[in-house]
C-alpha positions in Angstrom: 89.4 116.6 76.0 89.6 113.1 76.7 85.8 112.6 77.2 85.1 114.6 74.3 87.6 114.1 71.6 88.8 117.6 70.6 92.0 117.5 69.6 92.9 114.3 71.1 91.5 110.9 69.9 88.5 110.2 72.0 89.4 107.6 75.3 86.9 107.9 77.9 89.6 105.9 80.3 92.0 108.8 80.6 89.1 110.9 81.3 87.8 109.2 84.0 91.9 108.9 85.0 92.3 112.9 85.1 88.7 113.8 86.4 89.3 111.1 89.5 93.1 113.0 90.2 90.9 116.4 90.3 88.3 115.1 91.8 90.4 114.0 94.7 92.3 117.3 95.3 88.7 118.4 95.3 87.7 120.2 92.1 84.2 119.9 92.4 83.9 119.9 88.6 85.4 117.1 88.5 83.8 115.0 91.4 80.5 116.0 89.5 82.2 114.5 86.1 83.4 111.5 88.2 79.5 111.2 89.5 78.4 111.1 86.0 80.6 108.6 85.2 79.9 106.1 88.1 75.9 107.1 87.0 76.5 105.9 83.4 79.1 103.0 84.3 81.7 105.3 81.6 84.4 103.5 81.9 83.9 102.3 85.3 81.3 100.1 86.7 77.8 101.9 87.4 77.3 102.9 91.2 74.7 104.6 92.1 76.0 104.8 95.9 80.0 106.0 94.3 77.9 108.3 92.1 76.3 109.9 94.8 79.4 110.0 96.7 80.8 112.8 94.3 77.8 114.2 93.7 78.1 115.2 97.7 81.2 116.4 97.4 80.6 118.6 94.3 76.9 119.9 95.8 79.3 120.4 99.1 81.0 123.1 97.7 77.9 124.9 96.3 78.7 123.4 92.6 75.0 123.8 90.7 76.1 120.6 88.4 76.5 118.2 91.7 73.7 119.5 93.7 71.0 119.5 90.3 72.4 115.7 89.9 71.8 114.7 93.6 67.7 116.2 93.2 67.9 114.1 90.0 68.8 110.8 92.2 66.6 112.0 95.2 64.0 112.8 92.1 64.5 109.1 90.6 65.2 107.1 94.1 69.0 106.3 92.1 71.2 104.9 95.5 68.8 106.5 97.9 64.7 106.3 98.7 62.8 108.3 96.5 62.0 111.6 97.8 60.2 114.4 96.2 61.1 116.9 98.6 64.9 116.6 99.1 65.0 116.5 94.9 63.2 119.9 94.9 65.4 121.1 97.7 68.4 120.2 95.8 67.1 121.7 92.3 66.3 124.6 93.9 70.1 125.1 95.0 71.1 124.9 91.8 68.3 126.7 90.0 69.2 129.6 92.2 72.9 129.8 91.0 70.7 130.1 87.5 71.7 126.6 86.6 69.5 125.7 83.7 68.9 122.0 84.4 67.9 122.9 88.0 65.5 125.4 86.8 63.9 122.8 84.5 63.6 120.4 87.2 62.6 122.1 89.6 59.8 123.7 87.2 59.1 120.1 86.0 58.5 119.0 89.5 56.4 122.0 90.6 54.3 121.4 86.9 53.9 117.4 87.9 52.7 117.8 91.0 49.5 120.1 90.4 
């Protein structure tokens, strides 16, 4: 609610604040939120390397969210080389838990490279 601004006045800070206590009792929801927020720099400075951090603990746990963002920085070579392969590997975990961003990735991957 914090992040969004539903009911509470929007403050990015205590979002990051409560997704970083989840994140390390290991909600993977959360690391993946905490991920995106060290992608962005939301109200912490951009990392690539923490980003990717969470984003392994998340896709650890089999959460589609963590492993479709570490394709996206394998896709995009964001605090790692570049590499096609492990992206589509990674999509493809999450595009088989029916996660739609891993399906269009992965689809957008297989489409690019004919």
């Amino acid at each position: 609610m914090c992040a969004n601004g539903p009911g509470v006045k929007q403050v990015i800070a205590g979002a990051v604040r409560w997704y970083r206590k989840a994140a390390e009792q290991g909600h993977a929801g959360d690391q993946c939120n905490l991920g995106v927020a060290y992608a962005n720099g939301r109200d912490v400075k951009q990392g690539a390397a923490e980003a990717m951090r969470w984003y392994w603990k998340a896709a650890e746990q089999e959460h589609a969210g963590g492993q479709c963002n570490l394709g996206f920085m394998y896709d995009n070579g964001q605090g790692v080389k570049q590499d096609a392969a492990e992206a589509v590997r990674w999509y493809l975990m999450a595009a088989e838990q029916i996660y739609a961003d891993g399906q269009y990735n992965l689809g957008f991957m297989q489409t690019a490279e004919v």
